[in-house]
C-alpha positions in Angstrom: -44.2 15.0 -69.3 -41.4 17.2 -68.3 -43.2 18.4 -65.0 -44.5 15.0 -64.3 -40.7 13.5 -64.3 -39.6 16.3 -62.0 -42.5 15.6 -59.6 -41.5 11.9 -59.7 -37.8 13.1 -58.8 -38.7 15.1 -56.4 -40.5 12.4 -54.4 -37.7 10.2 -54.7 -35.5 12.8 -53.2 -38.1 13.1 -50.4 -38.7 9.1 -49.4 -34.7 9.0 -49.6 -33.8 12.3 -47.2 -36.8 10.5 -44.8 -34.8 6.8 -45.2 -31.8 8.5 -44.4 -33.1 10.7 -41.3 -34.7 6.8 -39.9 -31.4 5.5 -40.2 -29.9 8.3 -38.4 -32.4 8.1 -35.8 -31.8 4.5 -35.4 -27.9 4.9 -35.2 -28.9 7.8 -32.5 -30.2 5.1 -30.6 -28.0 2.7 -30.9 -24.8 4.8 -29.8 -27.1 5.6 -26.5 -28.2 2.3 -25.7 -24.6 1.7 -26.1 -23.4 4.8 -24.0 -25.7 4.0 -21.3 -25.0 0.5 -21.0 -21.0 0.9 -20.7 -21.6 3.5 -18.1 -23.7 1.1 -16.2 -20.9 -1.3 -16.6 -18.4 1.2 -15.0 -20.9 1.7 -12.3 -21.0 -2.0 -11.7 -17.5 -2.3 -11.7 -17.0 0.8 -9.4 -19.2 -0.8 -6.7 -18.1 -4.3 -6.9 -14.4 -2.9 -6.4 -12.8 -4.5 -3.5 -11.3 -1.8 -0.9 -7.3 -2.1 -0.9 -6.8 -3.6 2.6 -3.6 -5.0 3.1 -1.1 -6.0 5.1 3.0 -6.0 5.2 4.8 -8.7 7.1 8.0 -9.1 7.5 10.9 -8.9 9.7 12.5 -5.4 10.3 14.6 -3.6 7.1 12.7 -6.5 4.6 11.4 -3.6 1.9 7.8 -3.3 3.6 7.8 0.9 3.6 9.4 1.1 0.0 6.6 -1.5 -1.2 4.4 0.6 0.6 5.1 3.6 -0.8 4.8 1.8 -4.3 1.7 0.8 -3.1 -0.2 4.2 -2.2 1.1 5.6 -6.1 -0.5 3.1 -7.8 -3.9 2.3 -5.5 -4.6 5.6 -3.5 -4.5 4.0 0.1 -3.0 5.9 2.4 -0.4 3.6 4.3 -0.6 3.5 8.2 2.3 2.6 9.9 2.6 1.8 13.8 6.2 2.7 14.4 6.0 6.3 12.5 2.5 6.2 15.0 4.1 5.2 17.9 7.5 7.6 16.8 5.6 10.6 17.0 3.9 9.5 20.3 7.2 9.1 21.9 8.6 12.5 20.3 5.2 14.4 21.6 5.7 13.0 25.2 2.6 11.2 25.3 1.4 8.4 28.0 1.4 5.9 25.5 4.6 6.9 23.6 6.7 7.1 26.8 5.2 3.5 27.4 6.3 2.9 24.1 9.5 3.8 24.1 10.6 1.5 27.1 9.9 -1.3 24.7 11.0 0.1 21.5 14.6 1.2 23.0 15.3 -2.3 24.2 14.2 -4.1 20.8 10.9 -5.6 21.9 7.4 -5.7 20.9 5.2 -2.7 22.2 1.6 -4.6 24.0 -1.3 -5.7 22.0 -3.7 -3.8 23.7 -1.4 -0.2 23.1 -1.5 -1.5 19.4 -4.9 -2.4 18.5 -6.1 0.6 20.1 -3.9 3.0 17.7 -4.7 0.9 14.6 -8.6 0.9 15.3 -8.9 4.6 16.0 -7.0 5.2 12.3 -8.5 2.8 10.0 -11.8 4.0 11.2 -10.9 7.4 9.5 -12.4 8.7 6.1 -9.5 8.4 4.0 -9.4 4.5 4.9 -13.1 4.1 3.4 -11.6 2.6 0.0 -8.7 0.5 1.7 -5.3 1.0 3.6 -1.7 -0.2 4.1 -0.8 -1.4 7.2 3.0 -1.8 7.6 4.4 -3.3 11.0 0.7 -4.1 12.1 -0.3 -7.2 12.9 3.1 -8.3 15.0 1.4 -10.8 17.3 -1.5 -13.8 16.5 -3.8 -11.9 18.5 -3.3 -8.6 16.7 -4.3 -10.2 13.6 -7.3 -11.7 15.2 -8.4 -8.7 16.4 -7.9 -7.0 13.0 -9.9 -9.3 11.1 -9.9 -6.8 8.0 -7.4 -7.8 5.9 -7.9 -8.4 2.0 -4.0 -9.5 1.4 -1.1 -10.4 3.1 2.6 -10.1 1.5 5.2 -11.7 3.7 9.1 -10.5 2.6 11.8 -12.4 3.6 15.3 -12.0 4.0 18.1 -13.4 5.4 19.2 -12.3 9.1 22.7 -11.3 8.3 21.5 -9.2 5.2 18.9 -7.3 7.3 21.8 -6.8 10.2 23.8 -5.2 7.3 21.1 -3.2 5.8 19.5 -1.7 9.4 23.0 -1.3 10.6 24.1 1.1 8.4 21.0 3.6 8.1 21.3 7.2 9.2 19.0 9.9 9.2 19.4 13.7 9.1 18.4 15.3 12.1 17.8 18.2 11.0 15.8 17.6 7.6 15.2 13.5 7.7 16.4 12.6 4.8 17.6 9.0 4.6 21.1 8.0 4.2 22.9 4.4 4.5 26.9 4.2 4.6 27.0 1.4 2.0 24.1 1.7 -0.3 23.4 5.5 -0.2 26.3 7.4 1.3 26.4 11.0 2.1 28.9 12.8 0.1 30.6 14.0 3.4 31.0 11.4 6.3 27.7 12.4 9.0 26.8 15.4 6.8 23.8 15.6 5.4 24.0 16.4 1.5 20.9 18.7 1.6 21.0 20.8 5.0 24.2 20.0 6.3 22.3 18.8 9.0 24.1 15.8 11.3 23.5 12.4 10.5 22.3 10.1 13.3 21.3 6.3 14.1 18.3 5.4 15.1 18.4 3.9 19.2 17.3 0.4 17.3 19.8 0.3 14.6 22.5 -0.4 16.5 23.4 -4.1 16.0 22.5 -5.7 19.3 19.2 -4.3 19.2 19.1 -5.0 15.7 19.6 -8.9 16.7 17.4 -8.8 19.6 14.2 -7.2 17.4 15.0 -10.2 14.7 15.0 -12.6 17.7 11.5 -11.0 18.7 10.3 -11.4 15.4 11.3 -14.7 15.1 9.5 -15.9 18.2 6.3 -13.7 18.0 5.4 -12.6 14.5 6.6 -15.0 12.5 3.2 -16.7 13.3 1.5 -14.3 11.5 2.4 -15.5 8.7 1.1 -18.9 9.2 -2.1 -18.0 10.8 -2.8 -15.9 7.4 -1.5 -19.1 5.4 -4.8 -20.5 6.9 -7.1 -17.5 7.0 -8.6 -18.8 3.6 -4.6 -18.6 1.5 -4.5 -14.5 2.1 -0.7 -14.9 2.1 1.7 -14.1 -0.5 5.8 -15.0 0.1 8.0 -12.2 -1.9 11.9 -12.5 -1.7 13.0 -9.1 0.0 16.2 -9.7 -0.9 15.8 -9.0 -4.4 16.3 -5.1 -6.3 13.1 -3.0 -5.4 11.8 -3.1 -8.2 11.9 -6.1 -9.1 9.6 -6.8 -5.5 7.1 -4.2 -6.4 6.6 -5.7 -9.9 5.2 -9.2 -8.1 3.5 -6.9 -5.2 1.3 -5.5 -7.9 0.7 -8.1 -9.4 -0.7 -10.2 -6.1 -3.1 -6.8 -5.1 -4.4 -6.9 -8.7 -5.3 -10.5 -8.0 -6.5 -9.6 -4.3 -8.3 -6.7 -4.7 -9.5 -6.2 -8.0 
């Protein structure tokens, strides 16, 4: 009787360790099915991303290159901009940047076609596959036509007199480049650069006149832009520039997360 209960026990034991090893299996497969099918859902959602492409209007000294920098930390997207293009064209003595300069110096807008053609040749680069920032790019209706890429469009605006005061008073080092400005970010010596002891200079543009004159441009020419976006399918996004940074980069987000993702 004795052997025959153990026996009995035994098989018990044996038809539960087998229930239990089923059950295992079955969790097994769950977890997988599971596993696989969130990593399918990443995949989808990593295809169906949109690609960052977007564009900064505004008038000169609005915020576009801080929200752009704010931009490429969060997103990745490396941020093109034609006057640090068209800069170092004019500093390396090119055809086009000596072209350039003629207009830059006296506060107007550099041609389309010089434009376009510098824009084109970048964004068709590799590290623009997932998106870009283009800051001071499209100036003109027909620059935006001819873009035809963008995904969003934030327009800052400020007040004439506040960008006269803010362009005004930016230097530079010429030495090291670090940026200064006499009322928001002065240099602890008058023209001395804090880090090098470099000299502190003006940019050819920031004098007032010029400043006036490139608002006057903007006015006329590129303030179009905005509304040709306005009915390009309601791209465009209004931000007041003339808020703290931060508080602009918190609703910049916020519209590319909208946009883009």
């Amino acid at each position: 009787m004795r052997a025959m209960t153990i026996v009995l026990n035994l098989a018990r034991v044996r038809s539960l360790r087998s229930r239990m090893s089923d059950r295992a299996e079955q969790r097994d497969a769950s977890n997988n099915l599971w596993a696989t099918s969130y990593l399918d859902l990443r995949g989808q959602m990593a295809t169906t991303k949109k690609a960052v492409r977007v564009v900064l209007l505004g008038p000169p000294g609005a915020g576009k290159g801080t929200a752009a920098s704010g931009i490429v930390s969060e997103f990745g997207v490396p941020q093109i901009s034609t006057g640090d293009m068209l800069r170092a064209a004019v500093a390396a003595g090119t055809r086009t940047g000596l072209e350039a300069k003629q207009y830059m110096d006296a506060g107007k807008l550099v041609p389309d076609t010089t434009i376009v053609a510098v824009v084109q040749e970048r964004i068709s680069q590799p590290d623009c596959a997932s998106g870009f920032i283009l800051d001071g790019f499209p100036r003109t209706v027909p620059q935006a036509e001819a873009l035809d890429k963008a995904l969003a469009v934030l327009s800052f605006e400020v007040e004439d007199e506040d960008l006269v005061a803010r362009l005004g008073g930016r230097r530079t080092c010429a030495k090291c480049g670090a940026p200064y400005h006499l009322r928001n970010m002065p240099p602890r010596v008058a023209g001395v650069c804090d880090k090098c002891g470099g000299q502190l200079v003006q940019r050819a543009d920031d004098n007032e006149a010029t400043i006036r004159k490139r608002l006057e441009t903007f006015h006329a020419q590129t303030a179009p832009v905005a509304e040709y976006y306005r009915k390009s399918g309601g791209l465009l996004v209004r931000l007041d520039g003339s808020r703290r940074a931060s508080e602009v980069q918190v609703d910049v987000s916020a519209a590319l997360r909208r946009a883009c993702c």
